[in-house]
C-alpha positions as CSV (number, residue, x, y, z in Angstrom):
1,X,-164.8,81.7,-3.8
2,X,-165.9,79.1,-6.4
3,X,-168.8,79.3,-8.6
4,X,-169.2,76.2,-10.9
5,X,-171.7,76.6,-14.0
6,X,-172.6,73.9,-16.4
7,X,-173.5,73.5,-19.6
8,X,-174.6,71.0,-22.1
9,X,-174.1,71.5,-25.9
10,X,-173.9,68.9,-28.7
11,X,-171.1,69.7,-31.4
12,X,-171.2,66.5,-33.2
13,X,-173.4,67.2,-36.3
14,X,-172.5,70.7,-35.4
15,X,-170.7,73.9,-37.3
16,X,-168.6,74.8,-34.6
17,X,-170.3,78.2,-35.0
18,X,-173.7,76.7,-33.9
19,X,-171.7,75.1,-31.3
20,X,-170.5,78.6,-29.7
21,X,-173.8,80.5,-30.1
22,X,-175.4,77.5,-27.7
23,X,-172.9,77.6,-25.8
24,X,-172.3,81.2,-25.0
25,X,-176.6,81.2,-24.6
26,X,-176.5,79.1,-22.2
27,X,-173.6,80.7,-20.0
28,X,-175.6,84.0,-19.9
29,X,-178.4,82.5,-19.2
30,X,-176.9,80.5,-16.4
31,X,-174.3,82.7,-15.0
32,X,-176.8,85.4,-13.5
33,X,-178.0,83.3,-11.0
34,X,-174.5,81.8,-10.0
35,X,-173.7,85.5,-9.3
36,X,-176.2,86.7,-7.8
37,X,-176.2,83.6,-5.1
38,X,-172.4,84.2,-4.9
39,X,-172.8,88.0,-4.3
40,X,-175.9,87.6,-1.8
41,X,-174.0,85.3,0.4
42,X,-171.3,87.6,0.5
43,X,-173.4,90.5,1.2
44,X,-174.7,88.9,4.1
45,X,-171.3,88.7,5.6
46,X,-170.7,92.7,5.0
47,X,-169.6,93.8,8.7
48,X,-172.4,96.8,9.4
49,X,-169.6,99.4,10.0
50,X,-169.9,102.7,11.3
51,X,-172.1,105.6,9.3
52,X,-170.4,107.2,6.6
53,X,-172.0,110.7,7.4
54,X,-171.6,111.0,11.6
55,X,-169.3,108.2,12.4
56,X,-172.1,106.8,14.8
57,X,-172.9,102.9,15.5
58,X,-175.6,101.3,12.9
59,X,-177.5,98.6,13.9
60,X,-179.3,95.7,10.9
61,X,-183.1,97.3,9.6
62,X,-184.0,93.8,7.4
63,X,-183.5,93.1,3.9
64,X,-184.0,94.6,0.9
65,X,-183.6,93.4,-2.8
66,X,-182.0,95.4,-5.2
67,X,-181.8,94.6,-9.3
68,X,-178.6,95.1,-10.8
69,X,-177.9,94.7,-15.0
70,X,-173.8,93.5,-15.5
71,X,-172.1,91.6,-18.1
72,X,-173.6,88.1,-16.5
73,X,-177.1,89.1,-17.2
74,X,-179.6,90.8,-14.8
75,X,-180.0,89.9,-11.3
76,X,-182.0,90.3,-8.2
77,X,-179.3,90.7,-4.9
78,X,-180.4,90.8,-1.5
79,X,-178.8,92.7,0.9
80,X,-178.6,94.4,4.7
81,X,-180.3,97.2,5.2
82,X,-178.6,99.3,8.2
83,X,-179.7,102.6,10.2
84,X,-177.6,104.8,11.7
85,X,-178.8,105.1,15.5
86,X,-177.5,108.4,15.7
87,X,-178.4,110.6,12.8
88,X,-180.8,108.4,11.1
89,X,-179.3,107.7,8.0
90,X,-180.4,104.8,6.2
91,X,-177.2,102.5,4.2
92,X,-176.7,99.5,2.6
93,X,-173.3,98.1,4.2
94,X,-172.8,95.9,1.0
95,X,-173.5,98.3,-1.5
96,X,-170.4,100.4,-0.2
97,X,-168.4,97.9,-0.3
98,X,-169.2,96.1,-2.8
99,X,-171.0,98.7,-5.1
100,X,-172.6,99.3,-7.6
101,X,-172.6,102.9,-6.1
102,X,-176.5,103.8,-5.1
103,X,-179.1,104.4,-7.1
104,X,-176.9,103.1,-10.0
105,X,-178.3,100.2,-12.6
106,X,-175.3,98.9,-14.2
107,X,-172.0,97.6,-13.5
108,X,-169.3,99.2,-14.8
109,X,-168.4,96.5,-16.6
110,X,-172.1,97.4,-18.9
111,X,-170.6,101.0,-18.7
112,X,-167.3,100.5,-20.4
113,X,-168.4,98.5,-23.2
114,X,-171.7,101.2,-23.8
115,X,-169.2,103.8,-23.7
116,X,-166.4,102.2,-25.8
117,X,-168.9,102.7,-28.1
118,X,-171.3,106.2,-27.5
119,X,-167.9,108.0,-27.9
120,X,-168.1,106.3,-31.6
121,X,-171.4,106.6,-32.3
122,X,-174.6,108.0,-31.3
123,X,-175.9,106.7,-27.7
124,X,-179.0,105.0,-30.0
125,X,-175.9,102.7,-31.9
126,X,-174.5,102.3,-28.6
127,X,-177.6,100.9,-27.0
128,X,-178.7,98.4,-29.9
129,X,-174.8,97.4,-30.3
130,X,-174.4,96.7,-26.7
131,X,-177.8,94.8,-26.8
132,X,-176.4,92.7,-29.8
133,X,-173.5,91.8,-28.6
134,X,-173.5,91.2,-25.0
135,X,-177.3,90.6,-24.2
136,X,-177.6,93.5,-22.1
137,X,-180.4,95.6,-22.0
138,X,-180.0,99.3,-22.2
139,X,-181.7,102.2,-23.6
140,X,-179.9,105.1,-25.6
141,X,-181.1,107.4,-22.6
142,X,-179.0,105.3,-20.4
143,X,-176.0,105.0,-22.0
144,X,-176.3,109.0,-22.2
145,X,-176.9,109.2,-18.6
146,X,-173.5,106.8,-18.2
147,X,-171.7,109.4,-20.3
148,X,-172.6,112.1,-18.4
149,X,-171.4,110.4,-15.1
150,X,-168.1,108.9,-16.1
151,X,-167.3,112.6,-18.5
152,X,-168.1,114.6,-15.1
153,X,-165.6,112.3,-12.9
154,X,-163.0,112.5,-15.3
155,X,-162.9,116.1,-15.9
156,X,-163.9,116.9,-12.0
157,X,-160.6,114.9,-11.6
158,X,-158.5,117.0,-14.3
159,X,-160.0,120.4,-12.9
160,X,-158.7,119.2,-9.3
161,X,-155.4,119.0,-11.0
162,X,-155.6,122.1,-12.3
163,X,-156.6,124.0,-9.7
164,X,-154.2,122.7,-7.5
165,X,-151.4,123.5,-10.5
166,X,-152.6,126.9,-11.4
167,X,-153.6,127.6,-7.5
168,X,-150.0,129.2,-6.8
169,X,-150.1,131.8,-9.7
170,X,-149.2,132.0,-12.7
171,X,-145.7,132.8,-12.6
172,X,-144.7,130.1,-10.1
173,X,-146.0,127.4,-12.1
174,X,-144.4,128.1,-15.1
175,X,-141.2,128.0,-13.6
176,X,-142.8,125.1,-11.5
177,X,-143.7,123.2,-15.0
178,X,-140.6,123.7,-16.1
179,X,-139.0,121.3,-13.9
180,X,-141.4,118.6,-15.2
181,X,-141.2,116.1,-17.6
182,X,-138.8,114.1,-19.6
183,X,-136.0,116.6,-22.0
184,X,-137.0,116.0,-26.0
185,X,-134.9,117.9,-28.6
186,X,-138.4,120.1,-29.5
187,X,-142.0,119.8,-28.7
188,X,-144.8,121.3,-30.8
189,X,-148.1,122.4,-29.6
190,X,-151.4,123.2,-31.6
191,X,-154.7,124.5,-30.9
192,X,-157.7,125.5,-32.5
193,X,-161.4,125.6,-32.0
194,X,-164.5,124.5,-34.3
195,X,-168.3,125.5,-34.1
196,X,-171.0,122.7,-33.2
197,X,-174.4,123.0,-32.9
198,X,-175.4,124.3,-29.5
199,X,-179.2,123.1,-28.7
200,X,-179.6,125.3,-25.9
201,X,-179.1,128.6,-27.6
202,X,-180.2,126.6,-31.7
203,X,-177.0,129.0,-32.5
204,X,-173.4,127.4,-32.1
205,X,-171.0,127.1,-29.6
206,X,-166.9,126.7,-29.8
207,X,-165.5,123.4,-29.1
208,X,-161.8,123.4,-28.5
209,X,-158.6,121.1,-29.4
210,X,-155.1,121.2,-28.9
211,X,-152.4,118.4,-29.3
212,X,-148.6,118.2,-27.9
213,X,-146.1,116.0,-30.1
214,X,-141.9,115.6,-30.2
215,X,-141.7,115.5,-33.3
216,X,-142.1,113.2,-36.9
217,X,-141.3,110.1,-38.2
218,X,-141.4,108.8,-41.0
219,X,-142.7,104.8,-41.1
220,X,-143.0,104.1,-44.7
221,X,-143.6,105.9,-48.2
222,X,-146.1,109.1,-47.4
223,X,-146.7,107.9,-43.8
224,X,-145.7,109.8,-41.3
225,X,-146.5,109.5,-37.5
226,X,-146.3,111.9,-34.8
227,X,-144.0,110.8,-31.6
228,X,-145.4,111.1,-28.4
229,X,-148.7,112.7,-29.2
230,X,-151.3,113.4,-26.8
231,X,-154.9,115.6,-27.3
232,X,-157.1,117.0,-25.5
233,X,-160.3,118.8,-26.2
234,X,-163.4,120.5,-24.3
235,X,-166.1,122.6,-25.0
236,X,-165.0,125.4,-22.0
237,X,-163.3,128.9,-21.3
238,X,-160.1,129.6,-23.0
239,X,-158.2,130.2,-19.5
240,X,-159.1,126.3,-18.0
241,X,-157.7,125.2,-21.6
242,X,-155.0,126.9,-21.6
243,X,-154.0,125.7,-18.5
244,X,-154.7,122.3,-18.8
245,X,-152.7,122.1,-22.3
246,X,-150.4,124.0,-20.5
247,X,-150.2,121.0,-17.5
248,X,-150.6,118.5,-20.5
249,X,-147.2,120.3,-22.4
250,X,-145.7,119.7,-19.5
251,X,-145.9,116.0,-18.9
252,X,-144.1,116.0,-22.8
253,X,-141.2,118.3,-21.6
254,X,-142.1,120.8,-23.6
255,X,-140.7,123.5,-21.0
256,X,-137.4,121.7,-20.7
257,X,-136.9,121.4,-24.5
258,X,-134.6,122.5,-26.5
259,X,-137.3,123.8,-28.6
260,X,-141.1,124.5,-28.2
261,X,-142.8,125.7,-30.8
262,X,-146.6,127.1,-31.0
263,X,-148.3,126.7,-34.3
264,X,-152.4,128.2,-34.4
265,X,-154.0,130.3,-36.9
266,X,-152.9,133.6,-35.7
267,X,-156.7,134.1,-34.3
268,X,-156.3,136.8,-31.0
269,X,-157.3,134.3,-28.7
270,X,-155.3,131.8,-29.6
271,X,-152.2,134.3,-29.6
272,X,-153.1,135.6,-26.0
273,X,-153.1,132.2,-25.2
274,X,-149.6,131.4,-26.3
275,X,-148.0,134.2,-24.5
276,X,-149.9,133.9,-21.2
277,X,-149.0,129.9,-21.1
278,X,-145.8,129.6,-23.7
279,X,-144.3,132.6,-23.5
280,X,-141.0,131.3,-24.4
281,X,-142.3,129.4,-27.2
282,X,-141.5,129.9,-31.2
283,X,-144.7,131.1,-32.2
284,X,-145.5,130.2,-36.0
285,X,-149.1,131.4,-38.3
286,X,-150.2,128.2,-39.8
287,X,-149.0,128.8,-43.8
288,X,-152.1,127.6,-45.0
289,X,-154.6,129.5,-42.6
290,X,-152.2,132.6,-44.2
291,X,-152.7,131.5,-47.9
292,X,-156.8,131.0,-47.8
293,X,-156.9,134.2,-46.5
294,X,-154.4,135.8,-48.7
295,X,-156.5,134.1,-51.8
296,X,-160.0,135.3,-50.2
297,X,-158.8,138.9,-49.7
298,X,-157.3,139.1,-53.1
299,X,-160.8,137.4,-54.8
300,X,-160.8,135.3,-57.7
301,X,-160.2,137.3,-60.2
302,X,-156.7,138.7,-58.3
303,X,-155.8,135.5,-56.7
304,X,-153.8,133.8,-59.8
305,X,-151.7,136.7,-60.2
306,X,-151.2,138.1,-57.0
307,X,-151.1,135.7,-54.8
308,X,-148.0,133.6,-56.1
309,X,-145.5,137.1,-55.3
310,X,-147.1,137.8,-51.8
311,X,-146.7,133.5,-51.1
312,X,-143.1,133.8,-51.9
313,X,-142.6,136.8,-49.4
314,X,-144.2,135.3,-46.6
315,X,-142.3,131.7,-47.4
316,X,-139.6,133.9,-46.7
317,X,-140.8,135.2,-43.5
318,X,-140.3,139.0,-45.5
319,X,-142.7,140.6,-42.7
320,X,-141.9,144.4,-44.1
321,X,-142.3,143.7,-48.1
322,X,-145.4,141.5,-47.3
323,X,-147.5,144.6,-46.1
324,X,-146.2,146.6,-48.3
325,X,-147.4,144.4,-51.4
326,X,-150.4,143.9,-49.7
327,X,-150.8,147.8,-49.7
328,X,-149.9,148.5,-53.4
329,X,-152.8,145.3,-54.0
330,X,-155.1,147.6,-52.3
331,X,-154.3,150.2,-53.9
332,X,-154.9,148.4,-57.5
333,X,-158.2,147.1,-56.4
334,X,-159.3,150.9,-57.4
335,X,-163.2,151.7,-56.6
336,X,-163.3,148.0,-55.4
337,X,-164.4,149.2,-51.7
338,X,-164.9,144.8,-50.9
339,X,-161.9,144.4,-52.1
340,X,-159.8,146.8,-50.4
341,X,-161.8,146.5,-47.2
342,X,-160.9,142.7,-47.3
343,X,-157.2,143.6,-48.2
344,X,-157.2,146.2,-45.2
345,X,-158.4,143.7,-43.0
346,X,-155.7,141.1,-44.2
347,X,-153.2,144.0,-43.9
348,X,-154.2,144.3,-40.0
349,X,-154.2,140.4,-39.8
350,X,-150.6,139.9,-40.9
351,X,-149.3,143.0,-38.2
352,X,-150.8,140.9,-35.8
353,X,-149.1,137.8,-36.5
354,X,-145.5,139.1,-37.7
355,X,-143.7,137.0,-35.6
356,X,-145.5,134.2,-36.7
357,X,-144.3,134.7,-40.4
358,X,-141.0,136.2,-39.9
359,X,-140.3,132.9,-37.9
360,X,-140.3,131.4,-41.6
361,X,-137.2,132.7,-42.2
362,X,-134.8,131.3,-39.6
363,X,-137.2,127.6,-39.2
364,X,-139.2,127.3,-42.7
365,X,-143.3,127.5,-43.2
366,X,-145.1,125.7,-40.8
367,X,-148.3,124.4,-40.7
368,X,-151.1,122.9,-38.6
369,X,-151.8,119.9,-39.9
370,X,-151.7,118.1,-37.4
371,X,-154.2,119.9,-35.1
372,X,-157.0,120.2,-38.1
373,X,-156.8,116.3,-38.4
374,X,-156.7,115.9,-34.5
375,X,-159.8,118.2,-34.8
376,X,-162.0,116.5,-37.0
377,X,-161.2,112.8,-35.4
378,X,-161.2,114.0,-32.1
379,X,-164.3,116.5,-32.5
380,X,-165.6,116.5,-36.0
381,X,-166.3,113.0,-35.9
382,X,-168.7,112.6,-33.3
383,X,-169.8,116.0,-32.4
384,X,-170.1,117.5,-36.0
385,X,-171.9,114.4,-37.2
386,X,-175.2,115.2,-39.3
387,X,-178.4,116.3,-37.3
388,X,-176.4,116.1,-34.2
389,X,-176.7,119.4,-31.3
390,X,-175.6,119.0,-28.1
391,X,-175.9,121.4,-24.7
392,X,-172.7,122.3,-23.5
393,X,-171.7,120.3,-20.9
394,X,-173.1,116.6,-22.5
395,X,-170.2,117.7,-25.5
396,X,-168.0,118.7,-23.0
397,X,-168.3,115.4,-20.8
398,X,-168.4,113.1,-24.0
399,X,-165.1,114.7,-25.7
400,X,-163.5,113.8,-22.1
401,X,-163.9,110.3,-22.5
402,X,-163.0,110.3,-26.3
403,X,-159.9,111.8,-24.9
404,X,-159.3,109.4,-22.6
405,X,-159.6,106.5,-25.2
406,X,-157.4,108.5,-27.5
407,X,-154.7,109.2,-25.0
408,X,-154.4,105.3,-24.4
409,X,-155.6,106.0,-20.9
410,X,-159.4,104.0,-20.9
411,X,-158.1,100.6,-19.6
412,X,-155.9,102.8,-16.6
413,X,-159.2,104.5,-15.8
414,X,-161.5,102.0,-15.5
415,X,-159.2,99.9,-13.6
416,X,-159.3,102.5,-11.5
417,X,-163.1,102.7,-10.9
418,X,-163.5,99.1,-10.1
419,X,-161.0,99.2,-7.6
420,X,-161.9,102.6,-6.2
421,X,-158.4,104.0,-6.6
422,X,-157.5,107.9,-7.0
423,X,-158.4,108.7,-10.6
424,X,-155.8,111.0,-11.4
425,X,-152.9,109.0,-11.7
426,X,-154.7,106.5,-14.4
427,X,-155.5,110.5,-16.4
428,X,-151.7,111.1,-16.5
429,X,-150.8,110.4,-20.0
């Protein structure tokens, strides 16, 4: 099909940036009709089909006119309407073949650019932004309502893959993941979770992050990158994350590795989440989670002369003198009952994660840098912002799509949903 437009504009005597703003003017103006004659007589020659819901024969009802906002401007596009002469079912032959899907506004080409730029900035920036810069009229509500649409399709299509994964028990995947995925020298995961305002409850609620890497390099003085780094975040129960960073792990090899390593901050869900999904991991406390604690337990009066000693002993992965010294502080803070309440607890904190610290010893300190910085892009960012609550599944469905633009997969998606393809494969980082 050929559509011709033309255009007049006058450059001598002209900046050539006057130049461009007439001429892009008049191409918006001008291309909405074009398209909406092109689409209308292609509409026409839509074949009526059979009825989606019984399969029965559908015979031409009239016209009907339906308005339709895209990237050429908004316009008015007649089409078939069809009923089905055995169940009754009204359709529009054109629209399912053609889309938009029903009842929807926008293309999807409106879609992607509002929600390139809601998962920046608040759906209000995204409105007037996409307003500014491409015409198109759109209301913050909409471009929430777009959010909400493309967030549940892309995690409706990552909770089909893990239901299908984790559907043959837990022990037969893991062997079954371990046969995926390319073989890196060592893959490390993270995870951690952060508090955002919840707007149902006015309390908080737990958003969650994780990130898989093979390793560090280094690309010039004090820059450092992380190879083959993918995140992943929702706002959802600890066993659907752990099994979708467990499926994500996999993808990086990080069950045929030579080593796979688990760093968190020693928190008990994030420990019962490592041995139920990466059991054979190296499990590591993150050394700075272990030193504010060690400092807040020992208080400020303690912490410049304590806390050196019991640093050095856990740098060294010394998980039996650690406790000990932790005791005999205790046992100095005297009538202090905060204190040694808060050294008690600290006590109980490093049984829990003795593993974690005596790994020290045979790898050196880790930390989790990597996951607090993934955490506060990925999270912080845009659901942390000031004045800013959310209800629990609008955060969940907006982090998806952050995801999805961090993990380089947005241009494989969207491809995708204008061609009506399988979304999964585009979502496999």
């Amino acid at each position: 099909m050929r559509m011709v437009v033309e255009v007049e504009a006058e450059l001598t005597g002209r900046t050539l940036a006057e130049f461009e703003a007439e001429l892009m003017g008049q191409l918006r103006r001008q291309l909405g009709p074009v398209v909406a004659k092109a689409v209308t007589e292609v509409a026409g020659r839509v074949p009526v089909g059979l009825c989606p819901s019984c399969g029965g024969r559908r015979e031409r009802r009239g016209r009907d006119v339906r308005q339709v906002v895209g990237l050429f401007g908004a316009v008015a596009l007649q089409r078939n309407r069809v009923r089905c002469l055995d169940c009754g079912a009204n359709g529009y032959p054109a629209d399912e073949q053609l889309g938009p899907e029903a009842g929807e506004r926008y293309t999807l080409g409106v879609a992607e650019a509002a929600l390139w730029l809601a998962t920046e900035s608040s759906y209000a920036k995204a409105a007037g932004t996409t307003k500014h810069l491409l015409g198109v009229e759109i209301s913050h509500g909409q471009v929430h309502r777009l959010a909400q649409r493309e967030g549940e399709l892309v995690d409706r299509a990552l909770e089909e893959q893990r239901e299908m994964v984790f559907g043959l028990g837990k022990r037969q995947v893991l062997a079954k993941l371990a046969e995926q995925g390319p073989r890196p020298e060592r893959v490390v995961v993270q995870a951690d979770g952060t508090s955002v305002n919840d707007r149902a409850t006015g309390s908080e609620m737990e958003a969650k992050a994780r990130i898989v890497y093979q390793g560090v390099a280094t690309v010039s003085k004090g820059r450092r990158v992380l190879l083959g780094k993918r995140t992943y975040g929702g706002v959802e129960s600890m066993a659907h994350f752990g099994e979708k960073l467990a499926i994500l792990a996999a993808q990086q090899g990080a069950f045929r590795a030579r080593e796979l390593w688990f760093v968190s901050d020693g928190s008990s869900a994030l420990r019962r989440l490592q041995r139920a999904y990466f059991p054979t991991a190296v499990a590591f406390l993150d050394l700075w989670h272990l030193e504010h604690r060690l400092a807040q337990a020992l208080g400020m009066e303690a912490a410049g002369v304590s806390l050196p000693p019991l640093l050095k002993l856990a740098r060294e992965g010394d998980v039996d003198k650690l406790p000990a010294a932790l005791a005999e502080c205790r046992e100095a803070a005297g009538a202090d009952l905060d204190r040694r309440q808060r050294l008690t607890l600290e006590m109980e904190y490093v049984r829990a994660n003795r593993q974690g610290i005596a790994n020290y010893a045979l790898h050196g300190p880790q930390a989790s840098g990597a996951i607090e910085k993934a955490m506060d892009v990925t999270v912080g960012r845009r659901l942390k912002a000031q004045g800013t609550s959310w209800y629990r599944l609008g955060a969940h469905h907006l982090l998806t799509l952050r995801i999805l633009k961090q993990n380089g997969g947005w241009a494989r998606y969207w491809q995708a949903r204008r061609s009506r393809s399988p979304l999964l494969p585009a979502l496999q980082f």
